[in-house]
N, C-alpha and C positions, 0 to 999 in steps of 0.2 A: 609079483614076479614080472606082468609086462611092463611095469612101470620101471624096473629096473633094467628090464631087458633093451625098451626104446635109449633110458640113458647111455647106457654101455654103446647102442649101435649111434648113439650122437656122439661121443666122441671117438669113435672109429671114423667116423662122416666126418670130422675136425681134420682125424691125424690124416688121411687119405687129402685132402683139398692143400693142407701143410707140402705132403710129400708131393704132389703134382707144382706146386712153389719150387721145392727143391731142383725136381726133375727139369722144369723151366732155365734154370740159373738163379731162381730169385728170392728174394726176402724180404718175408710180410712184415711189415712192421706193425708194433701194436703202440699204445698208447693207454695211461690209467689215469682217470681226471673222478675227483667227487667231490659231490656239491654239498653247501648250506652249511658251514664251517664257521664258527666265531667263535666257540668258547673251549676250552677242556672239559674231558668228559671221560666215563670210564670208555663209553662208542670210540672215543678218538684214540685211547689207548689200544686198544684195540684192532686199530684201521695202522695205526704206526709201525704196533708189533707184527702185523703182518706185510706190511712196505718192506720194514727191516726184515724177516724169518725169511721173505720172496725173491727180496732184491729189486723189487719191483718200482722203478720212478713213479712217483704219484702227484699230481697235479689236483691240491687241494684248493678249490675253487668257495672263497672267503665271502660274508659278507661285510662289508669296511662298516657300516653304519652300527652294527649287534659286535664289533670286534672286542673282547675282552683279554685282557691282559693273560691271563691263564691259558688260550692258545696261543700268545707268541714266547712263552715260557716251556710249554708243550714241545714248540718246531725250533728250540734253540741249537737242538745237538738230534737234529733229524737229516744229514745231507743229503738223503732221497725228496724228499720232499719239497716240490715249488709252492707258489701262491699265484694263484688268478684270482682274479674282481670277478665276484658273482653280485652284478648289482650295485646299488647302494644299503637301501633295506630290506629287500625283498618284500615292500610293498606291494599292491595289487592298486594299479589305477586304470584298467580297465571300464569301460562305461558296464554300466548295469546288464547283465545279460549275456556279457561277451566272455571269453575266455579268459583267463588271469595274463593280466601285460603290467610290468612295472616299467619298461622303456618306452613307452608312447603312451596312449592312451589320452586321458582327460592332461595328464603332466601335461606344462609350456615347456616347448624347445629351451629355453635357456635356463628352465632350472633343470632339468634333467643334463645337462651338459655341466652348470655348477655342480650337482651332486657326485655326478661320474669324475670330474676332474678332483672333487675333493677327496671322494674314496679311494683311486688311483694313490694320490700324494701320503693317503694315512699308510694305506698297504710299502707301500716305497718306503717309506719311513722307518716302520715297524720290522718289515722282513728284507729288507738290504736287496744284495743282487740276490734273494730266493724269490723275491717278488718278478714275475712276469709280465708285460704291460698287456697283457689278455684278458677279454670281457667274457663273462660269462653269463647272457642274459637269465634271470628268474623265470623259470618255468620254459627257459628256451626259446621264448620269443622277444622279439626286438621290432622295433619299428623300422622300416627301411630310410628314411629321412635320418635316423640316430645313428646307426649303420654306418652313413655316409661323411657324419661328423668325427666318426672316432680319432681318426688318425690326427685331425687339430685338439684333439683333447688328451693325446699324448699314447693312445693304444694303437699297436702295429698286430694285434690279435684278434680273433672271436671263436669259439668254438658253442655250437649248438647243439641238434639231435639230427639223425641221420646224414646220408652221404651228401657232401657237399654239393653246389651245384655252379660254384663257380670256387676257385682257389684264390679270387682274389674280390673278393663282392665290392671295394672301393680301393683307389691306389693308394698303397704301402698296407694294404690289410690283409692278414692271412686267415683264412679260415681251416680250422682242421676240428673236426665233431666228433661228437661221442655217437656210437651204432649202435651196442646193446648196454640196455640197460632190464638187468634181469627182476627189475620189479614189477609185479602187476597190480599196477596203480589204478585199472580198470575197476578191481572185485575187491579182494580184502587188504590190499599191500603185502601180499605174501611172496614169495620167491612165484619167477614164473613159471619154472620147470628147466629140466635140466634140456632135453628133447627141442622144447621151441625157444629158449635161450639159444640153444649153440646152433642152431637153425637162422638163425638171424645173422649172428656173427659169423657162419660158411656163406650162407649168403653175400655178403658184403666182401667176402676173401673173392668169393665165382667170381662176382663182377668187377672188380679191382683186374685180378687179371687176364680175363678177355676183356677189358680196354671198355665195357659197356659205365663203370665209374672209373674214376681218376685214382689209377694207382699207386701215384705218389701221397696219397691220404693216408695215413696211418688209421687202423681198423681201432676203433676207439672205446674202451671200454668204462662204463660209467658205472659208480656204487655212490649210496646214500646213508652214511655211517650211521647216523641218528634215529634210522626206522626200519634197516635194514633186520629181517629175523638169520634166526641161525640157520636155518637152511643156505638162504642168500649168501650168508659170511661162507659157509662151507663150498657154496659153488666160485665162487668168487677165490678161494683159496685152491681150490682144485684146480680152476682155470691157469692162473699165474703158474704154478707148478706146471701143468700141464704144456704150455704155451715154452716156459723158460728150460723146458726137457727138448723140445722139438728144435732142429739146426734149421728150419727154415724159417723161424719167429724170433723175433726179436723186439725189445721194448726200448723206446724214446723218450728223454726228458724234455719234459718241457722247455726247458731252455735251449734246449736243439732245435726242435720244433719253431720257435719264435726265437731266432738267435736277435 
């Protein structure tokens, strides 16, 4: 019963943050990006049926290197759905000890720059104008030197994890990131709750508009079709629902986003 009870007073704490938008004149925009995408799957059947059931734009963030033909047969008659480069393999070249990094690390500058430009061209290829030239580093982090090469290797995009800290990190580069992501990849990979889920995502609405973040960022919502359990698909469905019921929310395609 408390446990039900905090969820209920967390999306009350949503819809109230929503209505002060309203009261403002203004309108949150949201955004729905998910990563580690290369194959068909019953997961991805699933992440579509609920794109489509929501209406929800979804920004499936690919990896070009794992690409299998059975997910570009998947997104053939999906018009909700973009493609971003997540990566090339979602390798780990990180030095021994450190965090997981596939964009810098032990990699040389110019093959990380050959791989990005090759995955780019396979993704362009494969998914037409649904392709996005937006990177989406593995595991969220990037090298700031690779960062700075994007935009000669053909990407006018990046999007990471939390609120941006600059809208443009190198010239012609947009950054716009994903804020919650309701997994707790800390302890078991279970959903993280409904309570400190939408506490993050209020969070991020407070400071967008008292001007302490940049409120032209779209509040970003991130899922992981592949490992996601049913609790997470349920909150993740509520949200959308929830989000596309309220007149101060509203969702963005990627391709607006990175026009």
């Amino acid at each position: 019963m408390i446990r039900a009870s905090l969820g209920q007073q967390a999306w009350q704490w949503l819809e109230r943050e929503l209505d002060r938008w309203s009261q403002a004149g203004l309108r949150a925009q949201f955004w729905w990006r998910d990563d580690d995408a290369s194959d068909s799957s019953d997961a991805l059947d699933r992440l579509l049926r609920l794109a489509q059931e929501r209406q929800g734009p979804l920004a499936l963030a690919v990896i070009p290197a794992r690409l299998q033909a059975g997910l570009v047969d998947s997104l053939k008659n999906q018009p909700l759905v973009t493609v971003l480069q997540h990566g090339y393999a979602h390798d780990n070249h990180a030095p021994a000890g450190q965090r997981k990094l596939e964009l810098g690390g032990i990699l040389q500058s110019d093959q990380i720059a050959s791989e990005l430009r090759l995955g780019r061209q396979t993704l362009a290829r494969e998914f037409g104008n649904r392709f996005v030239a937006a990177l989406v580093p593995p595991w969220n982090r990037i090298d700031g030197a690779v960062i700075e090469a994007l935009p000669e290797l053909g990407f006018n995009g990046i999007s990471t994890m939390k609120a941006r800290r600059a809208a443009h990190p190198a010239s012609g580069l947009l950054q716009v990131n994903a804020h919650l992501d309701p997994i707790n990849w800390r302890h078991d990979g279970g959903f993280l709750g409904v309570y400190p889920a939408i506490a993050i995502l209020v969070q991020h609405l407070v400071a967008r508009r008292s001007g302490y973040r940049d409120i032209d960022e779209p509040s970003g919502i991130l899922s992981h079709h592949l490992v996601q359990n049913d609790a997470t698909w349920r909150f993740i469905d509520d949200l959308l629902q929830f989000l596309n019921a309220h007149p101060a929310a509203g969702f963005i395609d990627a391709r607006d986003i990175w026009r």
